[in-house]
N, C-alpha and C positions, 0 to 999 in steps of 0.2 A: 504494500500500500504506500502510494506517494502524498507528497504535499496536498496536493488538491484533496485528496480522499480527507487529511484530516483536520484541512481549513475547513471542508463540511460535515463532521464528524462535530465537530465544535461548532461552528451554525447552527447545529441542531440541538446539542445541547445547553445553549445560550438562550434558542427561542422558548423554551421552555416546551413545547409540542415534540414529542418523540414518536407517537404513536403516527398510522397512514396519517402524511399531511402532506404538505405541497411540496415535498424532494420526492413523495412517493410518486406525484403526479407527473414531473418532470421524469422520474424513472420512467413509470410507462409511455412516454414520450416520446422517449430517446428509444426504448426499446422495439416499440411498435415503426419506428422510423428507420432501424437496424433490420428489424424482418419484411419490412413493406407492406405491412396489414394498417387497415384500420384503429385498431382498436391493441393493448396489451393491457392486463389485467396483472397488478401485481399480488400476490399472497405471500404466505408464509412459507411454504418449501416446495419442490418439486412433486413430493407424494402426493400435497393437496392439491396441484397442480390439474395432475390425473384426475382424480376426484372429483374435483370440481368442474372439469371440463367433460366429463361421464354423465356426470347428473345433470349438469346445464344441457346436456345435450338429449335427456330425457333416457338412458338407457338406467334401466334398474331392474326389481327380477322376473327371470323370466326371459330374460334378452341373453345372448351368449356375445363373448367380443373373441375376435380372432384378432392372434398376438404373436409376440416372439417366444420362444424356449429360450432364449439364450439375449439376455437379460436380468437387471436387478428385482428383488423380489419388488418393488414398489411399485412394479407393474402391472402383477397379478394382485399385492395387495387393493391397488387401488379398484380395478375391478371386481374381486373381493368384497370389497367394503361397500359399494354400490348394490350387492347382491346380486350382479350378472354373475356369469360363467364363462371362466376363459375358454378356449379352444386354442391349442397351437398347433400353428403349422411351420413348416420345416423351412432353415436355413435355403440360401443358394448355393448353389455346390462351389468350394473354395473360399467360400465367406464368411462374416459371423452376422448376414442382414436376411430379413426373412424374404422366404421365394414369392413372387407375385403368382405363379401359379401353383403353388402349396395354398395360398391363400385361400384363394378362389373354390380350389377343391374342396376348402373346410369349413366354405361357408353354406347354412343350412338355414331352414327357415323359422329357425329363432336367431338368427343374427342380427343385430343390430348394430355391430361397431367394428370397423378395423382399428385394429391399434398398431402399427408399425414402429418400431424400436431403430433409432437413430444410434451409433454404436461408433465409440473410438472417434469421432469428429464424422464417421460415412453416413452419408443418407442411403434412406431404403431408396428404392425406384419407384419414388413415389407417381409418375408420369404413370405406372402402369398401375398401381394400386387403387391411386384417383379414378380411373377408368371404371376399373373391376366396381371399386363401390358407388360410382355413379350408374352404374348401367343397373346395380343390384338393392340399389335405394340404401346404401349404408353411408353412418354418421364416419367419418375421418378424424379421429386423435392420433395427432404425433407426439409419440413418445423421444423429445427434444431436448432431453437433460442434459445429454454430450455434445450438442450439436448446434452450439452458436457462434451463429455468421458462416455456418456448412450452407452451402447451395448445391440444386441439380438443375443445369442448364441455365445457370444467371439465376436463377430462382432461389429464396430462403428457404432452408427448413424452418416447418413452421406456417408457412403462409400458404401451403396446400392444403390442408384442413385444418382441426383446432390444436395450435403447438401448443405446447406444456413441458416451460425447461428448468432448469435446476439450477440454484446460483448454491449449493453447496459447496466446502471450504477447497472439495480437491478439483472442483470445473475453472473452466476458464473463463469464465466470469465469475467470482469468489466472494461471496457477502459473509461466508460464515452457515448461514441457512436462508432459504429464500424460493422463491417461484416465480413462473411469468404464464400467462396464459394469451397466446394471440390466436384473432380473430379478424373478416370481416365483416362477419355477421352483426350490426347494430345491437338484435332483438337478444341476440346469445351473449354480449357483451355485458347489454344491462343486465340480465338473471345473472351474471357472472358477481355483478360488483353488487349485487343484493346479497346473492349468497353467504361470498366472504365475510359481511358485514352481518350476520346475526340475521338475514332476513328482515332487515331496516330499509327504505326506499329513502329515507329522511330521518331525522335524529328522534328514534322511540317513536318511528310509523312503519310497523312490522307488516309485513305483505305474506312471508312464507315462511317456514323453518328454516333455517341459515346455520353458519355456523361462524366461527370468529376464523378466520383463514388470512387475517391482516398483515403486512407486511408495514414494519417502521422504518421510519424517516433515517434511523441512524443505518439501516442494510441498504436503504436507495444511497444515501450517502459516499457509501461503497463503492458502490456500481455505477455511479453515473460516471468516474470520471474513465472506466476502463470502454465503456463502448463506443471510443474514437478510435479504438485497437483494433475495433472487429472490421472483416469488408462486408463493403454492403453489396448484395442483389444487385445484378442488371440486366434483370429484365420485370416485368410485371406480372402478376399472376392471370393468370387462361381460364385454368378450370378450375372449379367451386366443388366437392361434391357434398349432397344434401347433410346441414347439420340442425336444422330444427327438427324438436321432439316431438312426437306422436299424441303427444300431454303435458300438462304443466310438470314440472318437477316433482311438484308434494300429489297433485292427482297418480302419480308413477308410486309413489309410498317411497321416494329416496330421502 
């Protein structure tokens, strides 16, 4: 950590506001502008990351998500925790990124979610995953923990369906603990930033079950001055594939 990290490190503790306040905004700022989405939702680590971009996205039980084998368990926890059901399917031969046609095969008609695991800085092929679940009506979470400022073909990870990455103390971008969630879904954005927040749309105007997933001022702190390190995207996102839920979140029982 440099100067700048602790000239804001002390900004923050001077303002007297630790908690999400307006570094955290400028975090999602900068970071949403690093992946080329609309929208970046910051939280408290990458696990809720998952999570919360699972349940924003309306998969809970009774829905199965097809994922990697060969990844952190926070992958499956977080699928877990939602009450889906993983399914994995298999590696590409020579690699440690999941097969676009393993996938495909193992999707069945309770699926409701790819989860593609970004791994060592590599992206999955997403170009062909994006396809498979646009043609088969599934929600897209990138599992983006390892994989910031990784592109495929100019494009971010992240900004093919909904990222979800990790500022954990051993990634390279390092808060210590932390999350991002990108998006350019408006409607997924805001359940995103209700959620985190206890289910508050406004200060004690509760709308749904939430949970406290906050991310503070003094982790944005951190990270704002390292994402003039990252490169950015050059090119624009093409394809979207569907991530509005089927039901509100709480109508789902997540």
């Amino acid at each position: 950590m440099g100067e700048e990290a602790e000239r804001l490190v002390l900004d923050v503790l001077r303002s007297g506001q630790l908690a999400q306040g307006p570094l955290v905004a400028r975090f999602e700022e900068a970071f949403a502008d690093l992946v080329g989405t609309r929208h970046a939702v910051a939280v408290s680590n990458g696990t809720v990351a998952l999570v919360a971009a699972l349940e924003a996205t309306g998969v809970g039980p009774g829905d199965e998500v097809v994922t990697s084998p060969f990844t952190f368990a926070a992958t499956l926890n977080a699928v877990l925790q939602v009450g889906a059901t993983a399914r994995f399917a298999d590696l590409a031969d020579g690699g440690f990124l999941v097969d676009p046609e393993a996938v495909e095969a193992a999707v069945t008609g309770r699926t409701r979610a790819v989860l593609p695991v970004h791994l060592y800085g590599l992206p999955a092929d997403m170009p062909r995953l994006v396809e498979t679940a646009s043609r088969r009506g599934l929600v897209v979470v990138e599992g983006a923990a390892q994989a910031h400022g990784a592109t495929v073909g100019g494009r971010a990870a992240g900004s093919f369906g909904v990222g979800c990455f990790s500022f954990y103390a051993t990634k390279n971008v390092a808060l210590g603990e932390g999350g991002m969630v990108t998006t350019d879904d408006d409607e997924l954005a805001d359940r995103l930033r209700v959620l985190r927040n206890q289910g508050m749309r406004g200060r004690y105007e509760y709308e749904v079950p939430g949970h406290n997933y906050r991310m503070t001022d003094l982790q944005a702190a951190l990270g704002l001055p390292q994402i003039p390190d990252l490169p950015r995207p050059t090119s624009a996102a093409v394809i979207t594939p569907p991530c509005s839920p089927r039901g509100s979140p709480t109508s789902r029982g997540s």
